[in-house]
C-alpha positions in Angstrom: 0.0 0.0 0.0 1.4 3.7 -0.3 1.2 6.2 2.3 -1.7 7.4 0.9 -3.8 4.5 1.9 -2.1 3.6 5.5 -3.1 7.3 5.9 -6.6 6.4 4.8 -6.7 3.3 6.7 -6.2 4.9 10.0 -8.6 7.5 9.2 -6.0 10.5 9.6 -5.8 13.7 7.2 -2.0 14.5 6.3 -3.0 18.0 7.5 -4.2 16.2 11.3 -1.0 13.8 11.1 1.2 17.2 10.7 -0.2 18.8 13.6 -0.4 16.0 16.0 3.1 15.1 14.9 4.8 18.2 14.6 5.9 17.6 11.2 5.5 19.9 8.6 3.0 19.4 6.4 5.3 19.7 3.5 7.6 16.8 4.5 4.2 14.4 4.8 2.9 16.1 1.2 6.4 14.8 -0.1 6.1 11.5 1.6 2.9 11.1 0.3 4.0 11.8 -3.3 7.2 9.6 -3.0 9.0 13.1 -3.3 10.6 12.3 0.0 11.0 8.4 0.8 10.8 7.1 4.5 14.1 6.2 4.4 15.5 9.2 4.0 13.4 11.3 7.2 15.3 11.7 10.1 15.0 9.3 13.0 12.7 12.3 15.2 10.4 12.5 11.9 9.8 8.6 11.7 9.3 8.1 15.3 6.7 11.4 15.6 4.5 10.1 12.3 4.7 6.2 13.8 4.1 7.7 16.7 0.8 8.9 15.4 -0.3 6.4 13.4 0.1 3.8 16.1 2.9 1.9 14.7 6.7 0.7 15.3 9.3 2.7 13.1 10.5 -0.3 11.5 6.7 -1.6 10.7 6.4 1.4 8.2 9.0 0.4 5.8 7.5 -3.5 5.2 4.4 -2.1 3.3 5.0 1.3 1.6 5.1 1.2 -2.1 5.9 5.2 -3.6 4.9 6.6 -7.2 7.7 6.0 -9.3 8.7 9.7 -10.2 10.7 10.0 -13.7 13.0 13.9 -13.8 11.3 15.6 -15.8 12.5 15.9 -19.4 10.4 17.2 -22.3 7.0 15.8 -22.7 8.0 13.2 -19.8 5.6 13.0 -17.3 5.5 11.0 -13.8 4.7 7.2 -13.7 1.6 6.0 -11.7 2.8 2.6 -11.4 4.2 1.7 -7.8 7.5 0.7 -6.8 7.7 -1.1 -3.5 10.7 -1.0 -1.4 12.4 -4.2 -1.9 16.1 -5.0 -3.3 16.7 -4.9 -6.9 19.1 -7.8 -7.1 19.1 -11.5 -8.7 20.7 -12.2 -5.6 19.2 -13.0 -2.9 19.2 -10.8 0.3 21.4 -13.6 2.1 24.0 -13.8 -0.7 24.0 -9.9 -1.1 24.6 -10.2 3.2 26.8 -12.9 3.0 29.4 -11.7 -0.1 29.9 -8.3 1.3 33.8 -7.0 0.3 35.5 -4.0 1.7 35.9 -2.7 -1.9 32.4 -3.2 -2.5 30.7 0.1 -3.6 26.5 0.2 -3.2 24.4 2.4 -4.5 22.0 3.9 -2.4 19.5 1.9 -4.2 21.1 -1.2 -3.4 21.8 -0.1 0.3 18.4 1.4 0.9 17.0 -2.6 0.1 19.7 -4.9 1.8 18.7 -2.1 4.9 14.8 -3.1 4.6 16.1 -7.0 4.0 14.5 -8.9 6.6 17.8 -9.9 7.1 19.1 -6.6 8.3 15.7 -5.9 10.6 17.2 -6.8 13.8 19.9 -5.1 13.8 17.8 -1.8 12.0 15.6 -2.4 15.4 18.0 -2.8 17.8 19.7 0.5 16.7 15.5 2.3 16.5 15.0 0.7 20.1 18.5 2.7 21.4 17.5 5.8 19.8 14.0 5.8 21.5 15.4 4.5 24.7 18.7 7.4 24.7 17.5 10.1 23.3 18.8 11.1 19.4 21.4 13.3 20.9 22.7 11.3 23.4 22.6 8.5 21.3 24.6 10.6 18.7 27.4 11.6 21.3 27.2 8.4 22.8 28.5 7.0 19.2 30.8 9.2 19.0 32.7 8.2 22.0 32.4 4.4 21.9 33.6 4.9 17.6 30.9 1.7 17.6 30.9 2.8 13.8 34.6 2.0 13.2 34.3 -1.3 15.6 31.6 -2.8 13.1 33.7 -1.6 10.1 36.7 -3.4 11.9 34.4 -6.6 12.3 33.6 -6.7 8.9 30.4 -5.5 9.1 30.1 -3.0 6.4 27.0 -3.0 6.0 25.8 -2.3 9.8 28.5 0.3 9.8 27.2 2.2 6.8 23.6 2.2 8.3 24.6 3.7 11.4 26.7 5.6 10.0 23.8 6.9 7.7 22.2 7.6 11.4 24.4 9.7 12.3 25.0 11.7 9.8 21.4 12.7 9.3 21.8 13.5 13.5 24.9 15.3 13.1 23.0 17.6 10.7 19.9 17.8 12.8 21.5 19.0 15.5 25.0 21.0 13.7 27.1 18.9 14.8 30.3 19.0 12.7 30.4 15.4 10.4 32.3 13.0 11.0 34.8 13.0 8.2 37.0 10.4 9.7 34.2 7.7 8.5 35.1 9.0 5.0 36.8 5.8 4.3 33.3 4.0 5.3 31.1 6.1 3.3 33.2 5.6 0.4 33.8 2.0 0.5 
């Protein structure tokens, strides 16, 4: 279903889900037109809509499907057919996991899917559960001190350490915190 219909289904406006959420009602227009994809709102956004619409953060990816939105050239116009959120791949999510190299370089396609893998859930909750418990910006200085970013990366778990990475970038940002350039060897493996 898109976000139009979960909206539908729990009988909320996006106008009422921006005001009891506190996000703008621009960010849930975009969401709701797959300008803006889930995956891409901060942490604070995704806990304040699921928040609202009575669900777990990590519930809302399984079932959203966006538009698929073309750039406009001339005479192009914007596809109706959905595109779920799922890996585009031959491979399967286990094989993708499983042959991860250092060298490896994903797009964000490809790491936006192995991230919504069932594969990668538990560790995507584990790191939701923390923020919610900590706070984002303890959570986000708490990182910082235990380098848990570079102890996955040193583990050989790329992958986790690009996700949390991702995290706490998009807190870094919230919050103008400088970034944490010495991950650039993460983000650009």
């Amino acid at each position: 279903m898109d976000f139009n219909e979960l909206l539908k289904e729990k009988n909320i406006s996006k106008y009422k889900l921006s005001k009891a959420s506190g996000v703008p009602y621009s960010t849930i227009s975009d969401i709701s037109t797959g300008k803006t994809k889930l995956e891409k709102c901060s942490a604070e956004t995704l806990v304040r809509i699921c928040h609202i619409l009575e669900m777990h953060v990590e519930d809302i990816f399984s079932d959203i499907t966006y538009p698929e939105i073309k750039k406009k050239e001339k005479g192009a116009t914007a596809s109706k057919k959905s595109k779920k959120i799922s890996p585009k791949t031959n491979d399967s999510n286990t094989e993708v996991l499983d042959n991860v190299e250092k060298t490896k370089r994903y797009s964000e396609e490809e790491l936006t899917a192995i991230f919504n893998s069932p594969e990668f859930k538990p560790f995507r909750k584990d790191v939701t559960v923390r923020i919610l418990q900590m706070g984002e910006l303890a959570f986000l200085v708490d990182n910082i001190k235990k380098k848990e970013v570079e102890d996955l990366y040193n583990e050989n778990k790329i992958l986790e350490s690009k996700f949390l990475l991702r995290i706490l970038d998009d807190l870094c940002r919230q919050y103008n915190f400088p970034m944490l350039t010495e991950y650039d060897y993460i983000r650009n493996c």
